[in-house]
ROVOSE-155759 format. One record per residue: residue in one letter; x, y, z of N, C-alpha, C in turn. Coordinates in steps of 0.001 Angstrom, whole numbers, padded with zeros to 6 digits, always signed. Example, Ala and Ser with C-alpha at 12.3 -4.5 7.8 and 13.67 -1.06 7.14 Angstrom:
<atoms>
A+013190-005690+007800+012300-004500+007800+013200-003300+007800/S+012850-002250+007080+013670-001060+007140+012900+000030+007870/
</atoms>
This chain:
<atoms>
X+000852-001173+000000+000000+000000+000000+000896+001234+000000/X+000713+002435-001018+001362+002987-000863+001189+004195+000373/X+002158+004996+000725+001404+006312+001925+000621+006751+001481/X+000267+007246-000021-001109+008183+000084-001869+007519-000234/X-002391+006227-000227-003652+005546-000260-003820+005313+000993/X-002704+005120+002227-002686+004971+003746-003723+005546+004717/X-004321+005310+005173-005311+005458+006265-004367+006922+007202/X-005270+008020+008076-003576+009072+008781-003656+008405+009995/X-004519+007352+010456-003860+006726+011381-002432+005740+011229/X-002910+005191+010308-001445+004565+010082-000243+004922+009360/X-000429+006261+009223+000788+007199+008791+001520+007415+010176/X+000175+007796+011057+000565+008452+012101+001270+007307+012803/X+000664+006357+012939+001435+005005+013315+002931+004720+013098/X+003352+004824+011956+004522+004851+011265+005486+005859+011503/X+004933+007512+011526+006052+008183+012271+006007+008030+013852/X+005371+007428+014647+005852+006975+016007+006479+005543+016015/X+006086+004723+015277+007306+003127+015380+008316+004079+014632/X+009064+004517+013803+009927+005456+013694+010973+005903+015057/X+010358+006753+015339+010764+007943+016325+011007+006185+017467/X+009862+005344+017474+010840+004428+018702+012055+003726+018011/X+011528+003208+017056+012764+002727+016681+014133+003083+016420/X+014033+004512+016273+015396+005590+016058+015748+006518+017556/X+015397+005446+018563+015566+005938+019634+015104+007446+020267/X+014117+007862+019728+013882+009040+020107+012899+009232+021131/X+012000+008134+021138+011782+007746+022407+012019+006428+022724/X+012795+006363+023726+013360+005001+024001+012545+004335+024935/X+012930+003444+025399+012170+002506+026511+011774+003194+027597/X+010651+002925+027751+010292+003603+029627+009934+005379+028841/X+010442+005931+027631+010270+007789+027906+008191+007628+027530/X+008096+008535+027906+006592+009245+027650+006681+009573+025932/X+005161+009195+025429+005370+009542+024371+004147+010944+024504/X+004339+011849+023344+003516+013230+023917+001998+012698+023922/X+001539+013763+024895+000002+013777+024552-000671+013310+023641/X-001650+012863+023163-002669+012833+022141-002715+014176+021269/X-003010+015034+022502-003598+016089+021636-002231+016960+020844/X-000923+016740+022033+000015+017390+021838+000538+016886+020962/X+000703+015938+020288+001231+014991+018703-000128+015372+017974/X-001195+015407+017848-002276+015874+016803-002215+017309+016650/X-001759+018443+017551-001363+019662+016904+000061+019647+016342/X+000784+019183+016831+001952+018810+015837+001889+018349+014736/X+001633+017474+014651+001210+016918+013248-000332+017728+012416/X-000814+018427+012935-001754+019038+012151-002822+017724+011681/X-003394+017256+012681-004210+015645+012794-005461+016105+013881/X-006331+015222+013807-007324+014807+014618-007012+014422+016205/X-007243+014832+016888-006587+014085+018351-007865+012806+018284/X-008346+012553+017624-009061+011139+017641-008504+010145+017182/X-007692+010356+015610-007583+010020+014836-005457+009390+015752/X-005328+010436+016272-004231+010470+017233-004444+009202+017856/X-005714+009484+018590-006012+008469+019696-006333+006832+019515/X-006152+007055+017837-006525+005668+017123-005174+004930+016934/X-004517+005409+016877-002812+005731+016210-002456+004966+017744/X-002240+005566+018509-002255+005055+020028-002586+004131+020676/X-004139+003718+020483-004829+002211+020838-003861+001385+020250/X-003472+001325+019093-003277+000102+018157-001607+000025+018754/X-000829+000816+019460+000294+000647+019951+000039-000421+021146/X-000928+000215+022073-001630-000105+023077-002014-001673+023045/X-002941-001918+022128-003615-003044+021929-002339-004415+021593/X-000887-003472+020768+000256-004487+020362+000999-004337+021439/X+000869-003795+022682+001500-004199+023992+003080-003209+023853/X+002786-002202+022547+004124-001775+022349+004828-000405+023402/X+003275+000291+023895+003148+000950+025110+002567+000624+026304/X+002750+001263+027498+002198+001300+028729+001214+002150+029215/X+000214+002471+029597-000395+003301+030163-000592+003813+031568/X-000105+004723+031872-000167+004994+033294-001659+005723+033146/X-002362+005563+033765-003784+006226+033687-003247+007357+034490/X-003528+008647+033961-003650+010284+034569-002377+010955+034003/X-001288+009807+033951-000046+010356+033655+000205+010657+032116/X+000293+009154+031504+000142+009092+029868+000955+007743+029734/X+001100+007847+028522+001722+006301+027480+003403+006496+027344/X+003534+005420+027771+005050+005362+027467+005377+004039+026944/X+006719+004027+026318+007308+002886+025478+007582+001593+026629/X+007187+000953+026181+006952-000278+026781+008800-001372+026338/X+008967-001920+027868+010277-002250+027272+010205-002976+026263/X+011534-003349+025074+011082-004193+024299+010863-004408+022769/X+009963-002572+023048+009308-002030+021558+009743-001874+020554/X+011235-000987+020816+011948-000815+019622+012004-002307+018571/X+012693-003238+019519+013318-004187+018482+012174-005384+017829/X+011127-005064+018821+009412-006029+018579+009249-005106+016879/X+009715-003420+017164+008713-002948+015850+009982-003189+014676/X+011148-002863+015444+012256-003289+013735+012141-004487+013453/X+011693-005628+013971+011943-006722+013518+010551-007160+012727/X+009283-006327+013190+007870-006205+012288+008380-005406+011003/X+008720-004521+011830+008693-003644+010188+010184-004133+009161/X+010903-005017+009622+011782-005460+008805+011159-006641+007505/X+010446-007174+008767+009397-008454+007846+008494-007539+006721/X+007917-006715+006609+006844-006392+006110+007592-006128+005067/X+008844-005335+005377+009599-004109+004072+010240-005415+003060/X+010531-006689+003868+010956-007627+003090+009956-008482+001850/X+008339-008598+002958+007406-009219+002263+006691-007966+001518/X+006759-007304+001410+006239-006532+000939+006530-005239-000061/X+007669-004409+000159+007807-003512-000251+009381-004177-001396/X+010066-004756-000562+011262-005120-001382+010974-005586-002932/X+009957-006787-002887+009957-006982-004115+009434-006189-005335/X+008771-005496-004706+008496-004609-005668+009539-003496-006005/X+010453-002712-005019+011812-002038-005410+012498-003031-006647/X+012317-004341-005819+013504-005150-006855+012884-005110-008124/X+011852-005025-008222+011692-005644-010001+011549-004062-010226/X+011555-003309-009948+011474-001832-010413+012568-001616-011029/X+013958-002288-009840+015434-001845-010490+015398-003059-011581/X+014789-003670-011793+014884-004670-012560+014579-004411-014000/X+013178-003989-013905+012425-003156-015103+013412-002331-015741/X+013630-001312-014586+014489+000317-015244+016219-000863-015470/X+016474-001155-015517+017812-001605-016113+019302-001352-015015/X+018908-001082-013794+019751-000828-012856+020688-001714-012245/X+022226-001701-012388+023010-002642-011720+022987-002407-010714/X+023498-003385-009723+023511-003869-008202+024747-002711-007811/X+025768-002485-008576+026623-000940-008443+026565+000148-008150/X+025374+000310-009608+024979+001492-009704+024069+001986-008352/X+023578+001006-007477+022941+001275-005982+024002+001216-005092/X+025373+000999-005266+026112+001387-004325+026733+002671-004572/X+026987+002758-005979+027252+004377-006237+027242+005346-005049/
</atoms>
């Protein structure tokens, strides 16, 4: 699927497994508000809050009720090793036959 056929929850999804996975929030930190990541991002704080469950529901955060959500130990390498599978089943083969199509050596990508 490409991003702009993507649902903005699961955009939004994607720049937070991101940001954990690139350590920016690491294990145990708070991730922002709902509302405070939906004015950032110029989003729905619902649509936020959907983005969130589905972290929630994959055990990838914690919830302190009153306080907020934080990265659950673990997460980073639970989501690189998801999102490694997917980019493999999914997105790779299609890069590959692209460089395949357009006439591209295995070089010319190390260039």
């Amino acid at each position: 699927m490409s991003n702009a056929s993507k649902p903005v929850y699961l955009k939004l999804r994607d720049l937070i497994a991101a940001a954990i996975i690139d350590g920016t929030y690491p294990e145990g930190a708070m991730l922002p508000s709902v509302r405070a990541f939906a004015a950032d991002q110029g989003a729905n704080p619902l649509t936020v809050a959907k983005a969130y469950q589905q972290f929630q529901l994959d055990g990838l955060v914690e919830v302190q009720r009153g306080v907020g959500m934080f990265v659950a130990r673990g997460a980073a390498d639970r989501l690189r090793r998801s999102e490694r599978e997917a980019f493999l089943a999914v997105e790779w083969p299609a890069i590959r036959a692209r460089i395949e199509r357009l006439g591209i050596a295995p070089a010319d990508l190390l260039a």
